[in-house]
C-alpha positions as semicolon CSV with decimal commas, in nm:
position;residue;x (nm);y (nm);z (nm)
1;X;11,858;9,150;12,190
2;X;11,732;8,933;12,456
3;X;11,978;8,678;12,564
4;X;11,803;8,374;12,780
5;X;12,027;8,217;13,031
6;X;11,951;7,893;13,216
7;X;12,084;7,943;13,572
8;X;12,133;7,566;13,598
9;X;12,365;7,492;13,362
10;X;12,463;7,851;13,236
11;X;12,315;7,732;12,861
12;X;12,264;8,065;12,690
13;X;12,037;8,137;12,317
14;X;12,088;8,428;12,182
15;X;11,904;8,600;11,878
16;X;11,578;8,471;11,765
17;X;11,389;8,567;11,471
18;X;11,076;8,608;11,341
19;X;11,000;8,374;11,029
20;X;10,796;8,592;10,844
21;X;10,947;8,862;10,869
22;X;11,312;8,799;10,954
23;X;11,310;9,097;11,302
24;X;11,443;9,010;11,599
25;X;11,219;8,840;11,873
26;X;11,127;9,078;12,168
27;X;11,087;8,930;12,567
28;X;10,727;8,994;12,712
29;X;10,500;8,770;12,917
30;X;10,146;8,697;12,936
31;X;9,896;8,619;13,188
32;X;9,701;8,286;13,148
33;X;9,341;8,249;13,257
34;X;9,433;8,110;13,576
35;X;9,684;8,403;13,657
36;X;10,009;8,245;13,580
37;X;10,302;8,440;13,413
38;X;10,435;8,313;13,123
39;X;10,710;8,468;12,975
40;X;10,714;8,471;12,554
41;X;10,928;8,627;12,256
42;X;10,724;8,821;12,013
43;X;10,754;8,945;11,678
44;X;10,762;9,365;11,703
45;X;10,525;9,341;11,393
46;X;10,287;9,127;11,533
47;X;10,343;8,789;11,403
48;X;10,266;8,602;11,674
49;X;10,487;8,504;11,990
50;X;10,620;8,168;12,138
51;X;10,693;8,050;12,485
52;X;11,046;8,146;12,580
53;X;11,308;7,835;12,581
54;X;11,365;7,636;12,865
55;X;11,665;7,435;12,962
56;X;11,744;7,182;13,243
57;X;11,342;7,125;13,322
58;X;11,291;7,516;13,366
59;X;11,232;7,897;13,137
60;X;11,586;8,032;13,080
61;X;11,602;8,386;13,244
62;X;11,599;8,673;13,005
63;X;11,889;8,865;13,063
């Protein structure tokens, strides 16, 4: 399980699941056009994938 902390405020999120198919969310990141990182949480099964949370202006840490 990937557990996001914010190292601001020390907010954590813990399991996230897929809505299709009810697995657990997996960390990964992409790389945008323009070369940026972005880390995401993906479904294992291919779902799809959204942008990992933020907290206090900033991506929470995976941990």
């Amino acid at each position: 399980m990937a557990l996001y902390t914010c190292n601001v405020c020390g907010m954590s999120v813990g399991t996230m699941t897929c809505g299709t198919c009810g697995k657990e969310l997996v960390h990964s990141s992409i790389k945008t056009d323009d070369g940026e990182t972005v880390h995401v949480s993906e479904c294992p099964d291919g779902h799809g994938k959204i942008k990992s949370p933020m907290c206090c202006g900033q991506d929470m840490e995976a941990k």
